[in-house]
C-alpha positions, -999 to 999 in steps of 0.1 A, spaced: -49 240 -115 -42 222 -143 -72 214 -164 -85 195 -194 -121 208 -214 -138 176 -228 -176 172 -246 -201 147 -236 -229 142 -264 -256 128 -248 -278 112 -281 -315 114 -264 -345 136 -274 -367 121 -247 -360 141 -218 -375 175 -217 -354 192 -190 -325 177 -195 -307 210 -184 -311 194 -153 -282 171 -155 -261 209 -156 -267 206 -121 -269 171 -114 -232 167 -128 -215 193 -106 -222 167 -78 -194 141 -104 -159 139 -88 -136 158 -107 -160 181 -127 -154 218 -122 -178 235 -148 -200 225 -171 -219 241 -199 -253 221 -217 -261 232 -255 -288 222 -277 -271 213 -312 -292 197 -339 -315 180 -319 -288 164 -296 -273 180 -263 -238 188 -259 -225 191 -228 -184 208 -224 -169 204 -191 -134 209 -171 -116 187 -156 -90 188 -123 -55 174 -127 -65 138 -123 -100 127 -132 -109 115 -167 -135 115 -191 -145 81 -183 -151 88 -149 -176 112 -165 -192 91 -192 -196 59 -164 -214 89 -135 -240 106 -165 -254 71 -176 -257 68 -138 -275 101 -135 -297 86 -167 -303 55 -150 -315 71 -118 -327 100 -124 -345 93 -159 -349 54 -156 -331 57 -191 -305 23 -201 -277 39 -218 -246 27 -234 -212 45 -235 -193 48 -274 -165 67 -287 -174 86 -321 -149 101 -348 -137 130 -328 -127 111 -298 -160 130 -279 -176 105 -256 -209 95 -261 -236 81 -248 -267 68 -265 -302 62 -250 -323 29 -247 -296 4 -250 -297 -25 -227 -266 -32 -215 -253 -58 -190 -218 -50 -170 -198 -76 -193 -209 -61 -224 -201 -28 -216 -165 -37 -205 -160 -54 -236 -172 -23 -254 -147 0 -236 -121 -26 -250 -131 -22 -281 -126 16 -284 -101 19 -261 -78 30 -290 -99 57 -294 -98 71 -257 -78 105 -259 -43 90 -247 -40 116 -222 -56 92 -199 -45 60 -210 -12 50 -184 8 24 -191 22 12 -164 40 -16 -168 44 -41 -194 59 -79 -188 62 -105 -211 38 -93 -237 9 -79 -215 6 -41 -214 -16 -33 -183 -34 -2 -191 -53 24 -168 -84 36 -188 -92 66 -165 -98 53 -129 -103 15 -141 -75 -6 -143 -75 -36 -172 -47 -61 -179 -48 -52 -216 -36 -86 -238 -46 -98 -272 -51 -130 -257 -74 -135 -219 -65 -170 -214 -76 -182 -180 -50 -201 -163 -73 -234 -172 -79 -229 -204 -42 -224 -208 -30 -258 -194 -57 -273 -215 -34 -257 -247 -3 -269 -229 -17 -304 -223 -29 -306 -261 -1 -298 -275 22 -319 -253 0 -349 -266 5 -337 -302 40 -333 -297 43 -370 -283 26 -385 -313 48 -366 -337 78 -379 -311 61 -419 -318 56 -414 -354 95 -400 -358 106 -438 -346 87 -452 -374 101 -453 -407 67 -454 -428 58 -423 -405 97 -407 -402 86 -378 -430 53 -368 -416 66 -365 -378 85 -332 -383 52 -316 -396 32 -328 -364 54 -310 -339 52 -282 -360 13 -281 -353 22 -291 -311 46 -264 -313 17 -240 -331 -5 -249 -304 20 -239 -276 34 -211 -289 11 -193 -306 1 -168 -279 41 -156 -279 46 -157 -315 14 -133 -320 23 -108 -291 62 -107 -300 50 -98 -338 26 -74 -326 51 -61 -301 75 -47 -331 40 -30 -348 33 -8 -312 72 0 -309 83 -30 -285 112 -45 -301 128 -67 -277 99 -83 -254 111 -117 -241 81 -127 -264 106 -117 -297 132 -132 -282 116 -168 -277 98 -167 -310 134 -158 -330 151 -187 -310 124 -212 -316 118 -202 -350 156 -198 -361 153 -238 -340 132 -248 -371 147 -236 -399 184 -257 -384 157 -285 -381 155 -289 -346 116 -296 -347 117 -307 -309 140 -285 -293 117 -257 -310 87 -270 -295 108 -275 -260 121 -236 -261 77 -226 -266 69 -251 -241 90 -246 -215 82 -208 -223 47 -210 -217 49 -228 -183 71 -201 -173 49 -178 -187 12 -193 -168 33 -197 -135 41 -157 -140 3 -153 -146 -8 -174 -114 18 -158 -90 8 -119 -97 -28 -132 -95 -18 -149 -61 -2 -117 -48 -28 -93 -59 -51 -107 -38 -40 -89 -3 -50 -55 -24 -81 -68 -41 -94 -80 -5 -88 -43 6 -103 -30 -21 -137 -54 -22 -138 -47 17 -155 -14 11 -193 -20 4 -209 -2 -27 -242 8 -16 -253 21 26 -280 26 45 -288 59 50 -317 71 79 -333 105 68 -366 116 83 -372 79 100 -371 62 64 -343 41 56 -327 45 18 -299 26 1 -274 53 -17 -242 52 -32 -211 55 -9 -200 83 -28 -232 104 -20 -230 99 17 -221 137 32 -210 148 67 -238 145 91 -253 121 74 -270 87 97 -260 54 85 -274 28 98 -250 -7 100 -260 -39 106 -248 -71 120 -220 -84 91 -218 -52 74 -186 -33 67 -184 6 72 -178 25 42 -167 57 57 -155 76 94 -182 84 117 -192 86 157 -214 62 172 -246 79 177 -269 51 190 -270 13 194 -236 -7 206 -217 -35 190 -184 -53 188 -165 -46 155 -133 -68 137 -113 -37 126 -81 -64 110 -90 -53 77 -82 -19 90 -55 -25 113 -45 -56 110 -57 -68 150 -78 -100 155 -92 -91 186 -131 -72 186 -133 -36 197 -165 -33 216 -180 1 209 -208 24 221 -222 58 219 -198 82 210 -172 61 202 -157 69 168 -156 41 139 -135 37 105 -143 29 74 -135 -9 71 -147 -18 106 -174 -48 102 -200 -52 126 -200 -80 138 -234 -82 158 -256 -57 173 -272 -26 147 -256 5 156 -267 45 138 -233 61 128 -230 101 123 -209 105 94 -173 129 100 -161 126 67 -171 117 32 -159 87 17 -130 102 -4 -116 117 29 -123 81 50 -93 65 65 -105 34 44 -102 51 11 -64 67 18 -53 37 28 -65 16 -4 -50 49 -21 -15 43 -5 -15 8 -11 -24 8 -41 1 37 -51 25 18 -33 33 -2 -65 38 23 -92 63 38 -65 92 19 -77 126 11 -53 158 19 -69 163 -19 -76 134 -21 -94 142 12 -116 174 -7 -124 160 -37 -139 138 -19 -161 163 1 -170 190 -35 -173 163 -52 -196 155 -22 -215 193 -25 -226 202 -59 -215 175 -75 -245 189 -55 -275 222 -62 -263 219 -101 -263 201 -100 -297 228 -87 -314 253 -104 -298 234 -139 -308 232 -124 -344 272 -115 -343 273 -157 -330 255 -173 -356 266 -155 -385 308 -144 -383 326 -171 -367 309 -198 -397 334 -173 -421 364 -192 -406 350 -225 -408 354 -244 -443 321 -248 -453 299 -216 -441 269 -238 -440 283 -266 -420 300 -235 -391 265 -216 -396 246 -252 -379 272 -251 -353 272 -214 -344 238 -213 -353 226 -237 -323 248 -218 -298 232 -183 -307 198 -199 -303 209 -211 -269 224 -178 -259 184 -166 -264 168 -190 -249 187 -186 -215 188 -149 -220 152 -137 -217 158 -117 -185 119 -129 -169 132 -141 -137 146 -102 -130 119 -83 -149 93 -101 -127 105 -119 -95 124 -85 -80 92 -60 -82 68 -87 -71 95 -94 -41 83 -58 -34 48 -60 -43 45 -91 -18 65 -73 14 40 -41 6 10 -70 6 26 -87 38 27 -53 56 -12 -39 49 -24 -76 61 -7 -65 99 -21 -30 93 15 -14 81 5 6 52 40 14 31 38 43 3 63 31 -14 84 2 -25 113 26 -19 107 29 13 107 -5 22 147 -7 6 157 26 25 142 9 52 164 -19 51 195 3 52 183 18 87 206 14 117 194 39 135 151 48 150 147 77 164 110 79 187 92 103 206 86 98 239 49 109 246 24 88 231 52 68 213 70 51 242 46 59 268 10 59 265 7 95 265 -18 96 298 -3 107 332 -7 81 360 1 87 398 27 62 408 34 76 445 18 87 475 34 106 498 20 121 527 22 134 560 13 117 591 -20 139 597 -30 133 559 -22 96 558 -53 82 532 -70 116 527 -41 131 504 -55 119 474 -93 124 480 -85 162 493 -64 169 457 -88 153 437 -116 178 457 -90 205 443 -88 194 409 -126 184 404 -132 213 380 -104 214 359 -93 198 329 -60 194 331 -44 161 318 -27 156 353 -63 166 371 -76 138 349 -52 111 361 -53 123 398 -98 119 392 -96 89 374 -74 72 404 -98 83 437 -132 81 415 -159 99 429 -157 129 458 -178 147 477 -173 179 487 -177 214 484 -146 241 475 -146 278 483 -125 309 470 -110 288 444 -81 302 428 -62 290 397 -27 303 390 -11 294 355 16 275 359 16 273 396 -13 256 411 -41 263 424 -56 280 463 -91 271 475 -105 268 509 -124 238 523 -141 231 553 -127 265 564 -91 255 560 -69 273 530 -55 249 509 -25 252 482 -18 227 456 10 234 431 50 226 421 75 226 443 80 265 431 48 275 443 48 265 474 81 278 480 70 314 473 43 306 497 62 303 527 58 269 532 84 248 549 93 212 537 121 193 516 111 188 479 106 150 467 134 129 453 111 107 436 114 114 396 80 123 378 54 149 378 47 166 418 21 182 429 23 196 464 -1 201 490 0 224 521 -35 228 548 -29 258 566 2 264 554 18 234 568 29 207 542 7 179 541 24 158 509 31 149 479 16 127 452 42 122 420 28 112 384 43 94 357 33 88 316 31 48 317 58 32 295 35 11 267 41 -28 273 53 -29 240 81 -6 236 105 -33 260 104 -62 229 100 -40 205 138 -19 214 154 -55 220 137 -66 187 153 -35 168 190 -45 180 182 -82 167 174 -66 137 205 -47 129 191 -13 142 218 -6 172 212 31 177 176 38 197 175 73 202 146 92 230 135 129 216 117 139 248 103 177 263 107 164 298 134 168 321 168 151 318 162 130 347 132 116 337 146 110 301 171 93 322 148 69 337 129 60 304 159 54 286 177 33 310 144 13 319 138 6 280 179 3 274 179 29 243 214 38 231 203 76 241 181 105 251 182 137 241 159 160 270 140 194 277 134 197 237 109 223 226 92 217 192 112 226 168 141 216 188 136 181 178 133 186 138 169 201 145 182 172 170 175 149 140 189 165 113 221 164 131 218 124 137 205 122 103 243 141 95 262 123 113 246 87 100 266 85 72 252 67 40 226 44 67 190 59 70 177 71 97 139 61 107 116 84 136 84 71 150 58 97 162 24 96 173 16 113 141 0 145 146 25 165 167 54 148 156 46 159 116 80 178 109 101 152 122 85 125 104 86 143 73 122 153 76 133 115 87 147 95 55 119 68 68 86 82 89 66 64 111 32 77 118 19 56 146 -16 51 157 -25 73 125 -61 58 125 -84 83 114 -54 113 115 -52 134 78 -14 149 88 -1 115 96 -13 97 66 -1 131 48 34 131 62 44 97 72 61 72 54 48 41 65 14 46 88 7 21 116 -28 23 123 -30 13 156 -9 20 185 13 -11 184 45 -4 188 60 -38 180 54 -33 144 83 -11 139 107 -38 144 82 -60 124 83 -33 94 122 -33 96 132 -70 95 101 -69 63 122 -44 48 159 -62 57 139 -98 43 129 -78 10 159 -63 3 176 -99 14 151 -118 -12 157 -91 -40 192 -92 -43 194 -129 -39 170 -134 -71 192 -106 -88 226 -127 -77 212 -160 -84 195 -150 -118 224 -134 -132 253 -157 -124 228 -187 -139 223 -169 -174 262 -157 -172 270 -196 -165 251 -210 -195 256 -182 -222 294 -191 -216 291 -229 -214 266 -223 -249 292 -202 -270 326 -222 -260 306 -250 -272 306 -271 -241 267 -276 -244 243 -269 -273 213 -283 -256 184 -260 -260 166 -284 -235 190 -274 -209 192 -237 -218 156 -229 -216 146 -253 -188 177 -232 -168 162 -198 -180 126 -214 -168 131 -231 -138 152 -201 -125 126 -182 -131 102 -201 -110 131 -205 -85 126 -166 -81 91 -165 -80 89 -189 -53 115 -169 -34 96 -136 -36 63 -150 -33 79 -162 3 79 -122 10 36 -127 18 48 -149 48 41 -127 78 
């Protein structure tokens, strides 16, 4: 395992054991070892680290451990030698301390500082586990159209005063301060952004257009370019603020603190602390932090945080629960199964929020577009403004003219409505999906998705519901209405799947049964009320010596002879889910015109199901592996389109994983689903496979038309600019801006469910 050894001094002399915490901290998430020395009065304490934690993670869980365990208020620092620290007695509140890891966050061993992405001048930096939008400048959107508002108000006096000839000279000089006021945030950050390596942020490219604006004299058009900028800019802010919210919900769902019963007292802990077997005890309007089994109490729960359903689930003892149900009345004692990292609740906020920095292949090419696309039009605007004035007469005069038409080739180049409108058409579509209870890995997965013209499903627990159910009666005229009451007798002490459906349909029997008998993979021979009795396949009986025709009725059979004279037959059947009619006729609306069965049951059966749902094809008697192998060769012969299986998610692991798209279904609560699948449904609803694929098809849709639309705008207006048809700045960044918020809009649409 990769590991990282970091140092902790811990600046207190008022705790006499404090070799304690060497065995507090082993309990800390990611610590492997530690070691506690004694140097000059202060302790030191080296640890290891696994592959992912940080040393922040450690720094925030020992002032914990001072807090608790030592009633000590501690403060976290960063000294010389990039060692975290943290020093004793300092009051602290929560805001103070995150403006103090902002402070030093240049000092944090860049190992564990991610950037992740960066648009328009804001770097958003993961400082170990905690995620901060990192900007010189933490305007709230109000405070920001305050600025805008002032500055549009400066700018209108300076726009009176210019009409007045005692005031003419002076006007110039108050745009200047309205353009100051609205541009100053860009200005600072596109400077900055040349210091820390960035050399072409939109940011640059605004300020060099508006400033080059100034210098030809253009006082308003300079102030229109910063404007017009910033608008664009706040309505960026305010739709990634809007479409975060979906994932912050998720994340906020998960309470902090629970209740835990030990020894009849009730303590508040930490979710983090809670251990399997441990009693939590959930009230009316709480929310479950982790996975656990009803151990006492009842109550109905809203799980469509979790899965996305609106309807209660009424629960009771021994019913299991998932972190993110809420209780919605009732107090109910819960066993924990798992901690909280392993708790449905926590991989799913894992996968969505993983989901993001998993980019599509659309989204890789429009970093990679802008990376090149920026320089590009920089130079070209500096090859504009300053060559073609060498074959005018007067260089000054052709430098004005070219000048205003490089400025314009700027101003409508800044590539915001691709950099930002195409991932957030992801973002949103990911967003959209967790609100149903979809949870998608990966924004790539949503644009193989849309390629998909063929879903491939298990049968078993996929189409059908996975539970047998008897669907005819057949029986002799001596055994009319006691046929099923005399098998269930039979079948009253094993636990067979098909002698639970044949129990569950008579209910309760009385009875004793002799001599009873079970042959593997035959039946079974018992004797009651004196008489021999033989239940068992068609097979069976047959090497029994018993005379009768076998049944034509397609299903499951189980045969019964008295005496060894046939006295019926009762056939069982795995009930089709309601579902899976709408949701095959959905698929084919959808583009998906290949539905494929992977079944073990016989070809007649397959048969049935396939013509009764009106799937393209069935593929029969399949053992295990036989149906990893059946869709490799359909994922062969598919071409360039993707190929998508549903499974139930815990048998059906291999083929999800091989699929180019996996569906684990019902994957509530199941660790190889959530492992192997694709996108996990986390109920058993099997309409939201169509629902995920027209998602994917209105995503992909969306992206492409914001890529179309964007381009052939900019393309439009650079040409119109440098022929000289149009010079007007107005129009060239008000085209650049109000596509940009054409595209926003038209991802933002991607929440709509």
């Amino acid at each position: 395992m990769d590991v990282r050894v970091k140092s902790l001094k811990i600046l207190t002399e008022e705790i006499n054991n404090l070799e304690e915490i060497d065995t507090s901290i082993l309990n800390i998430k990611g610590v492997i070892d530690t070691k506690l020395n004694k140097i000059d009065g202060a302790y030191k304490l080296d640890y290891a680290l696994d592959n992912w934690a940080s040393d922040y993670d450690v720094m925030v869980s020992i002032m914990d451990l001072l807090q608790n365990d030592y009633s000590l208020d501690s403060e976290p620092y960063f000294d010389e030698e990039d060692d975290i620290s943290v020093e004793k007695d300092i009051k602290v509140d929560m805001e103070d301390e995150e403006n103090h890891c902002h402070e030093h966050c240049h000092s944090c061993d860049h190992e564990h500082h991610e950037e992740s992405s960066h648009h328009h001048g804001r770097s958003h930096i993961n400082c170990g586990c905690h995620s901060h939008e990192h900007s010189e400048f933490n305007n709230t959107p109000k405070s920001k159209i305050i600025e805008l508002g002032v500055s549009l108000v400066i700018f209108i006096i300076g726009l009176i005063l210019s009409f007045i000839d005692s005031t003419k000279k002076v006007a110039p000089y108050i745009m200047v301060v309205a353009y100051s006021v609205a541009g100053y945030e860009a200005i600072f950050e596109g400077i900055i952004g040349i210091f820390r390596k960035k050399f072409f942020t939109e940011n640059l490219l605004m300020t060099i257009a508006s400033v080059s604006a100034l210098f030809l004299g253009e006082t308003a058009e300079a102030y229109g370019i910063m404007l017009l900028f910033s608008i664009g800019e706040l309505f960026e802010h305010v739709a990634l603020d809007n479409s975060s919210k979906v994932i912050d919900n998720l994340k906020n769902s998960c309470p902090k603190m629970v209740t835990v019963l030990k020894d009849g007292v009730e303590t508040k802990v930490k979710v983090e602390s809670i251990k399997v077997g441990d009693v939590i005890v959930v009230k009316a309007g709480e929310i479950l932090a982790i996975d656990g089994k009803i151990i006492n109490g009842s109550a109905s729960f809203d799980s469509k945080t979790v899965t996305g359903e609106s309807k209660y689930k009424d629960l009771d003892v021994g019913d299991e629960v998932f972190g993110g149900y809420k209780n919605v009345n009732g107090v109910v004692q819960i066993e924990a199964l798992k901690t909280y990292d392993e708790s449905t609740l926590s991989k799913i906020m894992e996968i969505v929020e993983n989901s993001a920095k998993l980019k599509s292949k659309k989204e890789s090419f429009i970093e990679k577009f802008a990376k090149w696309y920026t320089p590009l039009v920089l130079v070209l605007a500096v090859l504009l403004a300053f060559v073609p004035p060498f074959f005018s007469a007067v260089y000054i005069d052709g430098l004005k003219i070219w000048g205003l038409r490089a400025i314009m080739l700027l101003c409508v180049s800044c590539p915001c409505a691709l950099v930002i409108s195409v991932p957030l058409t992801y973002f949103c579509g990911v967003g959209a999906a967790a609100q149903k209870g979809v949870l998608i890995k990966s924004t790539n997965t949503l644009e193989k998705l849309a390629s998909c013209d063929t879903v491939v499903f298990d049968k078993t627990g996929t189409l059908t519901k996975g539970e047998l159910k008897i669907t005819k009666i057949l029986s002799t005229k001596d055994f009319s209405g006691k046929l099923l009451n005399t098998i269930s007798l039979l079948e009253k002490n094993s636990n067979h799947p098909i002698a639970k459906a044949i129990k569950k349909a008579s209910g309760e029997v009385n009875g004793e049964v002799y001599e009873f008998k079970e042959i593997a993979g035959k039946g079974i021979t018992a004797t009651i009320d004196g008489k021999y009795h033989i239940l068992g396949n068609f097979k069976f009986l047959k090497e029994s010596g018993i005379e009768f025709k076998e049944c034509e009725e397609i299903g499951t059979k189980l045969y019964l002879a008295v005496e060894n004279k046939f006295a019926g037959c009762i056939v069982l059947n795995d009930e089709i889910r309601d579902e899976a009619y709408g949701a095959i006729r959905e698929l084919k609306d959808y583009g998906v015109y290949k539905t494929v069965m992977l079944t073990g049951d016989s070809k007649e059966y397959a048969k049935t199901i396939r013509k009764e749902l009106k799937m393209s094809t069935s593929v029969s008697e399949l053992m295990p592996d036989g149906k990893v192998k059946e869709l490799e060769n359909i994922i062969a012969n598919n071409g360039k389109k993707a190929v998508a299986f549903v499974g139930d998610g815990v048998n059906d692991a291999p083929s999800i994983t091989r699929a180019d798209v996996g569906f684990a279904m019902g994957a509530l609560g199941s660790d190889s689903a959530i492992e192997s699948a694709d996108i996990v449904l986390t109920d058993d609803d099997l309409s939201k496979v169509p629902y995920t694929v027209r998602l994917a098809k209105r995503t992909n849709s969306i992206a492409k038309q914001n890529i179309i639309v964007s381009l052939a705008v900019k393309v439009i207006i650079m040409l119109l600019g440098a022929f000289g048809i149009t010079t007007s700045l107005w129009l060239a960044i008000s085209s650049d801006v109000g596509i940009m918020i054409l595209a926003v809009l038209n991802a933002i649409r991607n929440r709509i469910n």
